[in-house]
C-alpha positions in Angstrom: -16.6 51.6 27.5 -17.0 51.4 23.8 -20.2 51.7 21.7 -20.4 49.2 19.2 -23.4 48.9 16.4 -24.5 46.9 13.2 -26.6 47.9 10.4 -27.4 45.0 7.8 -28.2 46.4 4.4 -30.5 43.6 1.4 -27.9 43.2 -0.8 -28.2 40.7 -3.9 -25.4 37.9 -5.2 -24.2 40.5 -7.5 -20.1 40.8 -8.3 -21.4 44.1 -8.8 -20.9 45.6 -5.5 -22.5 49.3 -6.9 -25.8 50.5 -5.7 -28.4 48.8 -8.1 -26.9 45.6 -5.6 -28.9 47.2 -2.6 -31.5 49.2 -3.7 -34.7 48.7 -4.2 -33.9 44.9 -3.3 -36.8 41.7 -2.6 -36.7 41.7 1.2 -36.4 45.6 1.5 -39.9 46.0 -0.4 -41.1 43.5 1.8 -39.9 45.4 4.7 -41.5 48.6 3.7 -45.3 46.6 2.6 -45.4 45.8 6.2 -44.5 49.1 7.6 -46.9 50.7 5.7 -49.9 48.5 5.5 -49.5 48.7 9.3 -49.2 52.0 9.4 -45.7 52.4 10.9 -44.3 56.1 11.6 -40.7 57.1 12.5 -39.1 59.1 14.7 -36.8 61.3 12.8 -33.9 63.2 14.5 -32.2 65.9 13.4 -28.7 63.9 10.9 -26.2 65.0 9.1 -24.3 62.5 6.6 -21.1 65.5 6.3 -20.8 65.5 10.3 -22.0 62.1 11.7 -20.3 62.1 14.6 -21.1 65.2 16.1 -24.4 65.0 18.4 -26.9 67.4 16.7 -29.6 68.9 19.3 -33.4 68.7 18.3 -36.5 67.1 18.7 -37.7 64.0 16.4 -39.8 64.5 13.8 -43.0 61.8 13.7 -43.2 60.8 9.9 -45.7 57.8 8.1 -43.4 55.2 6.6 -43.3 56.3 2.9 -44.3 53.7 0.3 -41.6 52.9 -1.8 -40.8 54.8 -5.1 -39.0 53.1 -8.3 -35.4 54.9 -7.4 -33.5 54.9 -4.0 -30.7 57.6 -4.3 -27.1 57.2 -2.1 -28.0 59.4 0.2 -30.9 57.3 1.5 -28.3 54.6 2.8 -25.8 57.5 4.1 -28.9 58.9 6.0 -29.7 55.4 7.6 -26.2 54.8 8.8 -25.9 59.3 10.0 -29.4 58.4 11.5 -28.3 55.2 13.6 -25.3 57.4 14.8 -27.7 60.2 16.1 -30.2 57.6 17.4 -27.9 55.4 19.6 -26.1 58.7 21.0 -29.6 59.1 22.1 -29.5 55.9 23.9 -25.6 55.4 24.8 -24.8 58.6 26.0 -21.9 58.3 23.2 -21.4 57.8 19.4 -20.7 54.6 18.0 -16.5 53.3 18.4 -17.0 51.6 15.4 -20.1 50.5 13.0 -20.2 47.9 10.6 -22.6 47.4 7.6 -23.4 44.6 6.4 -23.9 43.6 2.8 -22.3 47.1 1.7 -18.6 47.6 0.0 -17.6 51.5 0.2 -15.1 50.7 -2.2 -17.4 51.0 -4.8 -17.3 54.3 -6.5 -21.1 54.6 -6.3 -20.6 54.7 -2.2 -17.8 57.5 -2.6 -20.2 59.7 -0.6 -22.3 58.0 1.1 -20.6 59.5 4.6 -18.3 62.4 4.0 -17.6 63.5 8.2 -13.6 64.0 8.0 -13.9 62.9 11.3 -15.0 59.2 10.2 -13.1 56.6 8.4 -15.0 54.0 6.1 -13.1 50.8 6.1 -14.3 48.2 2.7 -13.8 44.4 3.5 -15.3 43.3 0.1 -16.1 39.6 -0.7 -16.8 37.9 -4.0 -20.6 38.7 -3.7 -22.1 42.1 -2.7 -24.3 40.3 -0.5 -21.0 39.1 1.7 -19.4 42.2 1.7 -19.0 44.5 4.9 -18.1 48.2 5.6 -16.8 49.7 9.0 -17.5 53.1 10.0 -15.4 54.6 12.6 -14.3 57.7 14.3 -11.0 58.9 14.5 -10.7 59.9 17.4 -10.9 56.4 18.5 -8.8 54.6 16.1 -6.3 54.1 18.2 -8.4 51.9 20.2 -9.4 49.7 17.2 -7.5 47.0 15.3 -8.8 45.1 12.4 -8.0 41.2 12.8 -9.8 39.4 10.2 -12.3 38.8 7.7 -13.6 35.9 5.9 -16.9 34.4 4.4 -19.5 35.6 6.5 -17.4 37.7 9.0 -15.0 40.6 10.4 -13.0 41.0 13.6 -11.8 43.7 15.2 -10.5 44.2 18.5 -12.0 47.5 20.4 -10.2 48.6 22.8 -10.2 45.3 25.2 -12.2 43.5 23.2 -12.4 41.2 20.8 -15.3 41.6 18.3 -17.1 39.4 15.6 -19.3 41.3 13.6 -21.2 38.5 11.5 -23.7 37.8 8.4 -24.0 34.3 8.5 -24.2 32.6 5.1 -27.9 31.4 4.7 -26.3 28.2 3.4 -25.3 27.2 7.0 -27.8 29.2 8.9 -29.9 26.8 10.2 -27.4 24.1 10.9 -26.5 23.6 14.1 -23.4 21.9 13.4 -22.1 23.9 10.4 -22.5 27.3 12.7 -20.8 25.9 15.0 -18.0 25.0 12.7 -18.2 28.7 11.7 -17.6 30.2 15.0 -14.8 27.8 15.8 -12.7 28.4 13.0 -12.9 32.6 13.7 -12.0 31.3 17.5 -9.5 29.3 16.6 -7.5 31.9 15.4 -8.5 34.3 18.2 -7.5 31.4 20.8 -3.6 31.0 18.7 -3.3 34.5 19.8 -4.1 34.1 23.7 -7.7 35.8 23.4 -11.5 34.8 23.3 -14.6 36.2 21.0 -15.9 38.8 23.7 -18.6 40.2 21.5 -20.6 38.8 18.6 -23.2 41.1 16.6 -24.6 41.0 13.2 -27.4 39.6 11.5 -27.2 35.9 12.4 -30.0 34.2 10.1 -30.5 32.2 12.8 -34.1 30.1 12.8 -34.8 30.4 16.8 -33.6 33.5 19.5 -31.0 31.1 21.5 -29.7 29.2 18.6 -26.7 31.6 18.2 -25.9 31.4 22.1 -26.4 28.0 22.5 -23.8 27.4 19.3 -21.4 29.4 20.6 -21.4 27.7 24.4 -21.4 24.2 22.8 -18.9 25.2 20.3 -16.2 26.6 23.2 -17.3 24.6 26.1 -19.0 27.0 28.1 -22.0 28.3 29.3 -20.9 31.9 29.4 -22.4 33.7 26.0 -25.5 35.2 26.9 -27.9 36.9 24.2 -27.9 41.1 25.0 -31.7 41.4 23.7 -34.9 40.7 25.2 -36.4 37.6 23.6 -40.1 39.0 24.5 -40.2 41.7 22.1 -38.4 44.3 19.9 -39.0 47.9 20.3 -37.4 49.9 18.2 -36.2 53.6 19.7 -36.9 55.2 16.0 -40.5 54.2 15.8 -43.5 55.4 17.2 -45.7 53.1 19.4 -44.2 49.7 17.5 -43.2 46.7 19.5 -42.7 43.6 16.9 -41.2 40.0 17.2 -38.5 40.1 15.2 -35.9 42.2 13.5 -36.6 40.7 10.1 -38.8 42.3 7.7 -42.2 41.8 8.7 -41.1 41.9 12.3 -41.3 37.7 13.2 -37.4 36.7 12.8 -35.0 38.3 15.4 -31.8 37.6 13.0 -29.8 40.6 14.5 -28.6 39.9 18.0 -25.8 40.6 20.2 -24.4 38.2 22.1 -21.7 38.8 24.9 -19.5 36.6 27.0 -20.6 37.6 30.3 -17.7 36.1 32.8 -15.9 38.2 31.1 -17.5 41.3 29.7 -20.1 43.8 31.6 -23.3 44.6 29.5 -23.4 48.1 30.3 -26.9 48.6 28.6 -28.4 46.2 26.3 -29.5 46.1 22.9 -31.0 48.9 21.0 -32.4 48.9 18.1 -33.5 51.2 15.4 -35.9 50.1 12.4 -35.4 49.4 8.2 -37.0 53.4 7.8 -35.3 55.8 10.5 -35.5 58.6 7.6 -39.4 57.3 7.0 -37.9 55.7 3.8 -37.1 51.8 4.3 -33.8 51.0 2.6 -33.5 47.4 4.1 -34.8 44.3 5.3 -32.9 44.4 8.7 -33.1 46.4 11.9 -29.8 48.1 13.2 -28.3 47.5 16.2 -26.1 48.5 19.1 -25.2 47.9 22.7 -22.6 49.7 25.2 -20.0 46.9 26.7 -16.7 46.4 28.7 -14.2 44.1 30.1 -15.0 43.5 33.7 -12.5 44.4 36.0 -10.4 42.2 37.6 -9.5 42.6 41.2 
């Protein structure tokens, strides 16, 4: 019954994939001008960027959103992603099976410790543009049960335990065309589909202009009427804030770009959608929630 989460990152067109890509970027100071002119606080949990995997015991501390500064160090991106971890546990019952960041290539030497658990592997799928790039996080314990398949512009695939998963950052350039993302998803399923399987799973930050646009591109695109979005289209209420309930997952709270969606004659929502805020430390470090969800093949009698 595996775990499975996405953080996005606001990472610029650099082919410098270093930090001065992500920090301090546009979108992320728009992010944190709307927490804090509204007054946002976060619930912090106890995190631990050397040991992110093991559940630490404690209450949250309630913190106001901090107004950006003119430096954002490392370790506030490592403490996002340690955060998440402790935050979905939380939720789930379990850590994360495997994590992947958008918008972020640990290859980079500035990432070298960004997460340092020797129980977690960081996997880099770099792209020309730092914006494109993509970072898995994963324990070992369950690497046995995960297989990467692919990457390509805009996307990663890994199979988790049973299932096949497409973690995504769509290009903004095809975003909001119906056709063109439909195009993008068949292409990744046409290679799943030459090996007997079907996208189970598909997470990420979607840039898509309406809540069902993603679904409804994926059922046209395959035929179907099966994918079905894993988050509430009334509201978002994320687990690491304190009395917040917004729109959107976007930076002022009106866009819900980060979805799951899940093909449900196949696969068992176990619990849906969860989602953790831009600030979980009370320092925003992005322009996109995080988010995970607890899924499974269904069995078949």
């Amino acid at each position: 019954m595996p775990v499975i989460a996405y953080q996005s990152f606001n990472a610029n067109s650099s082919k410098n994939h270093g930090l001065s890509a992500l920090a301090l970027q546009r979108f992320t100071k728009e992010a944190n001008k709307h927490a804090t002119s509204h007054g946002h606080q976060a619930l912090v949990p106890p995190s631990d960027t050397m040991d992110i995997s093991t559940p630490i015991e404690g209450p949250a501390q309630l913190k106001p959103i901090e107004v950006l500064s003119d430096k954002q160090p490392v370790s506030v991106f490592g403490t996002q992603i340690a955060l998440l971890w402790q935050n979905f546990y939380r939720v789930f019952g379990a850590m994360p099976d495997i994590m992947v960041c958008g918008e972020m290539d640990s290859s980079n030497s500035d990432f070298s410790s960004v997460v340092t658990d020797p129980k977690v592997a960081l996997t880099p799928h770099p792209a020309k543009m730092a914006c494109q790039s993509f970072t898995a996080v994963s324990q070992s314990t369950v690497a046995s049960k995960l297989l990467f398949i692919k990457s390509g512009e805009g996307f990663v695939l890994y199979m988790v335990g049973d299932l096949i998963v497409c973690f995504v950052h769509v290009p903004n350039k095809i975003a909001t065309s119906k056709s063109a993302v439909e195009q993008f998803y068949f292409d990744i399923a046409s290679y799943v589909n030459s090996h007997g399987a079907v996208i189970h799973v598909v997470l990420g930050d979607t840039n898509q202009p309406s809540f069902n646009f993603t679904t409804a591109c994926l059922n046209i695109a395959f035929n179907t009427t099966a994918y079905v979005n894993a988050s509430n289209n009334s509201s978002v209420e994320k687990i690491d804030n304190w009395n917040v309930t917004e729109k959107g997952t976007n930076a002022t709270g009106t866009k819900m770009y980060d979805i799951a969606v899940y093909r449900s004659d196949v696969v068992e929502l176990k619990k849906g959608t969860a989602y953790v805020s831009q600030s979980s430390s009370a320092v925003t470090i992005t322009d996109h929630c995080g988010l995970g969800l607890h899924v499974e093949l269904k069995k078949t009698v």
